[in-house]
C-alpha positions as CSV (number, residue, x, y, z in Angstrom):
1,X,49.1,-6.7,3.8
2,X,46.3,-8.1,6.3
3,X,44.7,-4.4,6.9
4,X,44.6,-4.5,2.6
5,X,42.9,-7.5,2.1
6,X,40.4,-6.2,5.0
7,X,39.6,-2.9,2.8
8,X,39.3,-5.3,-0.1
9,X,36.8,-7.5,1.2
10,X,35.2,-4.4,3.1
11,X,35.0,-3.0,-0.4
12,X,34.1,-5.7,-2.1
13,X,30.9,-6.0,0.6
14,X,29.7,-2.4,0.2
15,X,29.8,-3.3,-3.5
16,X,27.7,-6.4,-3.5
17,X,25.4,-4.6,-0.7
18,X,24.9,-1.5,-3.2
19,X,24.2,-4.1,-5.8
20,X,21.5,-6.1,-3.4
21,X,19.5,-2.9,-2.4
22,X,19.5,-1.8,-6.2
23,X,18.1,-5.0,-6.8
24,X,15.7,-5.2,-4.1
25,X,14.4,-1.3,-5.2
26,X,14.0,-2.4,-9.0
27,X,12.0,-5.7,-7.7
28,X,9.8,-3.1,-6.1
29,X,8.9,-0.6,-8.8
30,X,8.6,-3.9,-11.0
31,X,6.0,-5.3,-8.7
32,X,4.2,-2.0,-7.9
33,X,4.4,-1.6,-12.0
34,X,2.4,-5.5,-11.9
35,X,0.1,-4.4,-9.7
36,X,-1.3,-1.0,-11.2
37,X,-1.1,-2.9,-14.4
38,X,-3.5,-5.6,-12.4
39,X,-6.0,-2.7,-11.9
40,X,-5.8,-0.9,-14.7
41,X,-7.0,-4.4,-16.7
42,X,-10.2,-4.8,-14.0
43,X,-11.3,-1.2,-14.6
44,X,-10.7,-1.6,-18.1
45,X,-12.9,-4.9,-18.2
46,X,-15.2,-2.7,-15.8
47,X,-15.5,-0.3,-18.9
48,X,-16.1,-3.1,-21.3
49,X,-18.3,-5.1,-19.5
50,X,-20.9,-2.2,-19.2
51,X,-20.7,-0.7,-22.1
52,X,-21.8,-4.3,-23.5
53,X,-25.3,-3.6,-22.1
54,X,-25.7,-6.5,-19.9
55,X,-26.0,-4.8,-17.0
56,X,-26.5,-0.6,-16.5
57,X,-23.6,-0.1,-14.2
58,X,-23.7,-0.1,-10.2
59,X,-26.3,2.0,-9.8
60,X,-25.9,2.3,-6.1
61,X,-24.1,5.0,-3.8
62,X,-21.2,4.3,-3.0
63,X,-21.1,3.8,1.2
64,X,-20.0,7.1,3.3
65,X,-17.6,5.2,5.0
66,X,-15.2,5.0,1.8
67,X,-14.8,9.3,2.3
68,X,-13.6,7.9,6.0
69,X,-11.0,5.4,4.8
70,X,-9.7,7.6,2.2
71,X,-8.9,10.3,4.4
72,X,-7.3,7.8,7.0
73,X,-5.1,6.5,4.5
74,X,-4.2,9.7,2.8
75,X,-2.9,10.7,6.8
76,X,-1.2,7.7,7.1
77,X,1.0,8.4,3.8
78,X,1.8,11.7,5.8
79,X,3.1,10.3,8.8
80,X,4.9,7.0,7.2
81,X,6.5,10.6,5.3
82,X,7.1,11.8,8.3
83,X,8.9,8.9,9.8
84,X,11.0,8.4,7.1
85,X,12.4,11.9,7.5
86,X,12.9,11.5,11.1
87,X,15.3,8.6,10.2
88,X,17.0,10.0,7.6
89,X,17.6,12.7,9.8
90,X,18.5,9.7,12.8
91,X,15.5,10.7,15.4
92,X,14.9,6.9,16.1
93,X,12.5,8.0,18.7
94,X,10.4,10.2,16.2
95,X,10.3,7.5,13.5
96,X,9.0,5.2,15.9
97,X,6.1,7.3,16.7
98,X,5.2,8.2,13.4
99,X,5.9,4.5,12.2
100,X,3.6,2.8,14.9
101,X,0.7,5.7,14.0
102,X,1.4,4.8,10.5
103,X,0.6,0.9,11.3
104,X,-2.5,1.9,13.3
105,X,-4.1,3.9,10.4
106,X,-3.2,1.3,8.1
107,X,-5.0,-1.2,10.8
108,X,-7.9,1.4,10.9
109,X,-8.2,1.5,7.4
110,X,-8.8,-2.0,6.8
111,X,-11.4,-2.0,9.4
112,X,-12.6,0.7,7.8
113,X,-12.9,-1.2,4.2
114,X,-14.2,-3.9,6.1
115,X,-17.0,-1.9,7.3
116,X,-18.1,-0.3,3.9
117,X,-18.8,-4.0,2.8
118,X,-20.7,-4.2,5.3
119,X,-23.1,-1.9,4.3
120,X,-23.1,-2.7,1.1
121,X,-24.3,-6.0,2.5
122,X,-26.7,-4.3,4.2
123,X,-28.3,-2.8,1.4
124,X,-28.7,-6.6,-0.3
125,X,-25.4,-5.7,-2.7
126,X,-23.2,-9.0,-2.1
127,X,-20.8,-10.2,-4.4
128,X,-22.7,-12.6,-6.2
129,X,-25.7,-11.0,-7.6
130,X,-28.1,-10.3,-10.6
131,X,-26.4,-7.1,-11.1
132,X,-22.1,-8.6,-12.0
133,X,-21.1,-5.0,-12.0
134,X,-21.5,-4.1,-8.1
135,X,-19.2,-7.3,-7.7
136,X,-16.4,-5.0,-9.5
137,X,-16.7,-3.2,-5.8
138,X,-16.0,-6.3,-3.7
139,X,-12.7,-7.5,-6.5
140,X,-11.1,-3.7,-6.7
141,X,-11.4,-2.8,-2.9
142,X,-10.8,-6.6,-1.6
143,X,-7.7,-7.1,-4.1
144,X,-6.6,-3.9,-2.6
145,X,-6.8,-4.9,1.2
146,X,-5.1,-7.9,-0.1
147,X,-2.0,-5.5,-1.0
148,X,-2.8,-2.9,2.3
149,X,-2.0,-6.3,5.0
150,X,1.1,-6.9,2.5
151,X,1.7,-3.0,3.4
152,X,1.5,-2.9,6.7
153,X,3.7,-6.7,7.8
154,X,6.3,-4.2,5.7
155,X,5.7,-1.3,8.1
156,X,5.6,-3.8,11.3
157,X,9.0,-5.3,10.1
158,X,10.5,-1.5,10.0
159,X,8.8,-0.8,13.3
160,X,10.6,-3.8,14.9
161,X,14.0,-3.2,13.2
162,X,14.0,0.0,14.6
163,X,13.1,-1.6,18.2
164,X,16.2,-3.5,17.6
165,X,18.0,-0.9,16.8
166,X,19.6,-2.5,13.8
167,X,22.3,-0.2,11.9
168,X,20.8,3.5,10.7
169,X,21.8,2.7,7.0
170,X,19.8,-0.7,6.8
171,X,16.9,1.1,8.9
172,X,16.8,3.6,6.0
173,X,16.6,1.6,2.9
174,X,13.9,-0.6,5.0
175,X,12.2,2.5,5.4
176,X,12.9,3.5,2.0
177,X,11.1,0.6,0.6
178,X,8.1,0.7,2.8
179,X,7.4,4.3,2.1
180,X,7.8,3.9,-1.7
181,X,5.1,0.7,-1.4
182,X,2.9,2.7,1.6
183,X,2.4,6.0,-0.7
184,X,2.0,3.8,-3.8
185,X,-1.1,1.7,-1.8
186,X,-2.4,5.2,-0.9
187,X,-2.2,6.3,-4.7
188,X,-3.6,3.3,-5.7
189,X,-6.8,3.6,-3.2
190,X,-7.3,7.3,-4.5
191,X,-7.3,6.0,-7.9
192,X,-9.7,3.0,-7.2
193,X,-12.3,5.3,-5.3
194,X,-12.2,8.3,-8.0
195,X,-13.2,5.6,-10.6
196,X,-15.8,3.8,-8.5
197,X,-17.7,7.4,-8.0
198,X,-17.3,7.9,-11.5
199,X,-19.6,4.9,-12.4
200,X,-21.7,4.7,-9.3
């Protein structure tokens, strides 16, 4: 009778677990959804705003080091990739690696960003000037870092569970997650850039 009511509530657990992570997942594509929607307005208002005629578009070129970043963050998608196979596949000691590289693009990558801004600077384009549509520059790629520091507390919270060696089926939907949000920030960069070329 007692080992029944132990499957039961056992049962009863993975059930409400299952429920949880669904939950959790679905909260994630909804945000991700929010956000691209979030973008897609700004470029959209981009569009309008210029096509209005009050000011001719950025007309400047777009700094070097955004070619850098985008490459950094398109590798880092590969080995967060990476490290969530090596869990899946329970090589701890692989997704470790590839996690903490992961986090160290990411880190580079903001510095990176960071950078580009400052050349911009450089070249007298600051976010308040006569020109409104080279501030679009400062609002797509700073909203983005805003979301890339979000990205990579996720990936430092995986990187510690798996320090703590916390059980290989909560490791994985951690990992799960972060990958989903990590590829979805890298997506979102490519898709940022591509439209800032196409109307600098």
């Amino acid at each position: 009778m007692e080992l029944q009511i132990a499957m039961d509530k056992e049962e009863l657990y993975n059930e409400e677990l299952l429920k949880s992570r669904k939950a959790k997942k679905f909260n994630l594509w909804l945000g991700m959804i929010g956000m691209f929607m979030m973008f897609a307005a700004l470029t959209s208002g981009f569009i309008v705003y210029t096509a209005s005629g009050v000011d001719k578009g950025i007309k400047t070129i777009l700094p070097h080091v955004f070619i850098y970043s985008t490459a950094v963050i398109v590798l880092s998608s590969l080995t967060m990739y990476l490290a969530f196979k090596a869990v899946k596949a329970g090589q701890i000691s692989k997704q470790k690696t590839y996690l903490l590289i992961t986090i160290v693009l990411g880190i580079v990558f903001f510095w990176l960003q960071v950078e580009a801004w400052s050349v911009l600077f450089n070249r007298g384009i600051t976010f308040v000037n006569s020109n409104a549509s080279q501030s679009f520059i400062y609002i797509f790629t700073g909203l983005h870092l805003a979301h890339i520091i979000a990205g990579i507390l996720v990936l430092v919270r995986c990187y510690l569970g798996a320090l703590k060696n916390i059980p290989i089926d909560n490791n994985v939907f951690r990992m799960d997650l972060a990958s989903i949000f990590w590829h979805f920030l890298g997506l979102l960069w490519i898709y940022i850039y591509v439209f800032l070329l196409l109307n600098q």
